[in-house]
C-alpha positions as CSV (number, residue, x, y, z in Angstrom):
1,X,-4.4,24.5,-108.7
2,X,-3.0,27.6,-110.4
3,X,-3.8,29.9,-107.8
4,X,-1.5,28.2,-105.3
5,X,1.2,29.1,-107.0
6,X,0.4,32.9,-106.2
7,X,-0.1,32.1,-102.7
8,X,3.2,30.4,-102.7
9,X,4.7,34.2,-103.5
10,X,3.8,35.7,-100.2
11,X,5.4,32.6,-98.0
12,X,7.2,32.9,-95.5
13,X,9.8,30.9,-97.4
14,X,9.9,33.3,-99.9
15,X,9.4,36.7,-98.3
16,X,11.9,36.7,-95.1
17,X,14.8,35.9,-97.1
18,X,13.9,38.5,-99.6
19,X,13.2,41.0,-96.9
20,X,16.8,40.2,-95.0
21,X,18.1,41.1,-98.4
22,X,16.7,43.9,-98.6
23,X,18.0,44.9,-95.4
24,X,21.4,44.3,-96.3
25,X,21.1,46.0,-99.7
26,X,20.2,49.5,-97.5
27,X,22.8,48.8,-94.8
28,X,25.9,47.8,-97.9
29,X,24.3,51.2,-99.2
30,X,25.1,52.7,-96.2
31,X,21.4,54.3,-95.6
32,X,21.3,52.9,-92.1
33,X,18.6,55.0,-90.7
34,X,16.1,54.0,-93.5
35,X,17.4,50.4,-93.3
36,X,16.1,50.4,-89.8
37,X,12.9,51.9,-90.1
38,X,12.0,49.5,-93.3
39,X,13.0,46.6,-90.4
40,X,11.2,48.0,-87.8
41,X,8.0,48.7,-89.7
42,X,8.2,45.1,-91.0
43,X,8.8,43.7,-87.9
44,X,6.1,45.9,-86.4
45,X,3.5,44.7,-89.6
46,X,4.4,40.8,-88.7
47,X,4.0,41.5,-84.9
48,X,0.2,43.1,-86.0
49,X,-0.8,40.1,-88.4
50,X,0.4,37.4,-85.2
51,X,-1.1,39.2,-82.4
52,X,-4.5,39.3,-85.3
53,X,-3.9,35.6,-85.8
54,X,-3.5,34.7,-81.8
55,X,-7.2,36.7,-80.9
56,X,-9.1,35.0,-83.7
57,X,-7.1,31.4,-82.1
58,X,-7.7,32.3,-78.6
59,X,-10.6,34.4,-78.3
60,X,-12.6,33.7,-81.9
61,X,-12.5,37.3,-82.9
62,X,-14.1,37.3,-86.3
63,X,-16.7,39.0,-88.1
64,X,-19.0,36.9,-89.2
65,X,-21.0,39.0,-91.6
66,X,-17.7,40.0,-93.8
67,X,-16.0,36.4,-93.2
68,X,-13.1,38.0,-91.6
69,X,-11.2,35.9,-89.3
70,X,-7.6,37.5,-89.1
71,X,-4.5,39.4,-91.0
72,X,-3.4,37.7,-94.0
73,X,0.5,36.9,-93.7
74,X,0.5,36.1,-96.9
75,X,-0.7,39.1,-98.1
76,X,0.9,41.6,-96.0
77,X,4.8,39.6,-96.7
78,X,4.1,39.9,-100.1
79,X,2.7,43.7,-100.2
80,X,5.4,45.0,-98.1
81,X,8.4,42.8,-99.5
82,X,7.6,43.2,-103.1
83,X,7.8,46.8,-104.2
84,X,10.8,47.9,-101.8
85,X,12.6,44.8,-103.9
86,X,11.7,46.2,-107.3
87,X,12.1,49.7,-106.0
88,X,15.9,48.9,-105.3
């Protein structure tokens, strides 16, 4: 399906490697306090989508009435990876 390939973007596969370059880009640019904020707010975003992930597993936390079950990795990799890499 064609739409899988657009899922593919936000993998994990995909996403981390970009986002570790990303982190070296700011720290060979020498803009070491920015380089750690970007890292700790996207560590801080995955840590948000597992810990949504683990209550829907362990404790079936959805919504029923707006099909929501948890965070979308995908989603949130791709949205937070994505414009830093064009923006640099």
């Amino acid at each position: 399906m064609p739409w899988m390939t657009i899922i593919d973007v936000g993998h994990a596969s995909v996403m981390l490697p970009l986002a570790g370059a990303i982190a070296a880009w700011l720290i060979a640019g020498q803009a070491w306090k920015l380089a750690l904020c970007w890292c700790a707010m996207f560590a801080a975003g995955l840590g948000i989508v597992a810990l949504s992930k683990i209550a829907f597993l362990g404790w079936n936390t959805a919504i029923p009435t707006i099909a929501f079950q948890a965070l979308s990795g995908h989603a949130f990799r791709a949205a937070a990876v994505i414009p830093v890499f064009f923006l640099l």
